[in-house]
C-alpha positions in Angstrom: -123.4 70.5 -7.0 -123.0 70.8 -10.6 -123.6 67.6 -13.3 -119.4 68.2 -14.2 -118.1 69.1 -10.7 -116.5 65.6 -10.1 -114.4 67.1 -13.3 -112.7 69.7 -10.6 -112.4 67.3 -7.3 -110.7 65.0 -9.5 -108.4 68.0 -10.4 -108.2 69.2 -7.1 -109.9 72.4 -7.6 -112.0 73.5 -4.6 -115.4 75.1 -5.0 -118.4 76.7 -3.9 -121.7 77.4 -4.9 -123.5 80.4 -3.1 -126.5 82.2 -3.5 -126.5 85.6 -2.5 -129.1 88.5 -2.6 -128.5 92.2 -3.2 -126.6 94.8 -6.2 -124.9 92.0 -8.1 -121.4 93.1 -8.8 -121.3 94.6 -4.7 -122.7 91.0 -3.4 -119.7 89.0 -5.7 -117.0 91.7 -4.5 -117.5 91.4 -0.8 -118.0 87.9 -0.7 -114.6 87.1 -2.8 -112.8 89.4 -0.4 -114.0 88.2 2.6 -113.3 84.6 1.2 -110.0 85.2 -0.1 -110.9 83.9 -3.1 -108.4 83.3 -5.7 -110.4 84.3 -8.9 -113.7 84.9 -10.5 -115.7 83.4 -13.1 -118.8 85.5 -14.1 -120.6 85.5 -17.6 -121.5 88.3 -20.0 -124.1 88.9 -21.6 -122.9 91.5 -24.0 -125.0 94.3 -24.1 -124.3 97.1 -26.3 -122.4 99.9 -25.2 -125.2 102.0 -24.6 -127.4 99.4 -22.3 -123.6 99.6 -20.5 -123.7 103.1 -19.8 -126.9 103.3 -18.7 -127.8 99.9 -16.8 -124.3 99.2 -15.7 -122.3 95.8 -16.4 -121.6 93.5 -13.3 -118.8 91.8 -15.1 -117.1 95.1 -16.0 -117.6 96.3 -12.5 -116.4 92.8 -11.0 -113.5 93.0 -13.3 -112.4 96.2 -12.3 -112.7 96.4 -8.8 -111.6 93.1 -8.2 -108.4 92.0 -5.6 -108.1 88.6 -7.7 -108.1 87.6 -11.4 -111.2 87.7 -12.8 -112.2 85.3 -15.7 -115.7 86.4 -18.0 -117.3 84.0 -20.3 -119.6 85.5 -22.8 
C-alpha cells in the first residue's frame, strides 16, 4: 500500500498493486483485460523518437492496444 492510498479509499476508488514478470506493455495488457479494469495509469519516460523506434515504448504500446482509457504521466 502506498503512503497516499488512504487519499483513494476515502474517495472510494478501488485499487491494486501487482507485480508482474515478463514484456512489459504484453504483462499490463493481459492483466487489465482479464481484470476488466477500467483504466490505466503508466509513466513515460520520454525517450527520443529514435530510442522509440528502436527499443519500443510500453506506454505507446499500452495506449494503443488498450480496451480501456489509458492515462500516461511523464
Amino acid at each position: 500500500m502506498t503512503k497516499n492510498s488512504h487519499i483513494l479509499e476515502n474517495e472510494g476508488m478501488l485499487f491494486d498493486t501487482v507485480l508482474l514478470l515478463g514484456n512489459p506493455s504484453e504483462e499490463i495488457l493481459n492483466f487489465s483485460k482479464k481484470k476488466k479494469v477500467d483504466f490505466i495509469v503508466v509513466g513515460s519516460l520520454g525517450k527520443g523518437t529514435l530510442s522509440r523506434v528502436l527499443l519500443g515504448s510500453v506506454s505507446t504500446s499500452i495506449s494503443q492496444r488498450a480496451d480501456c482509457t489509458v492515462i500516461i504521466i511523464r
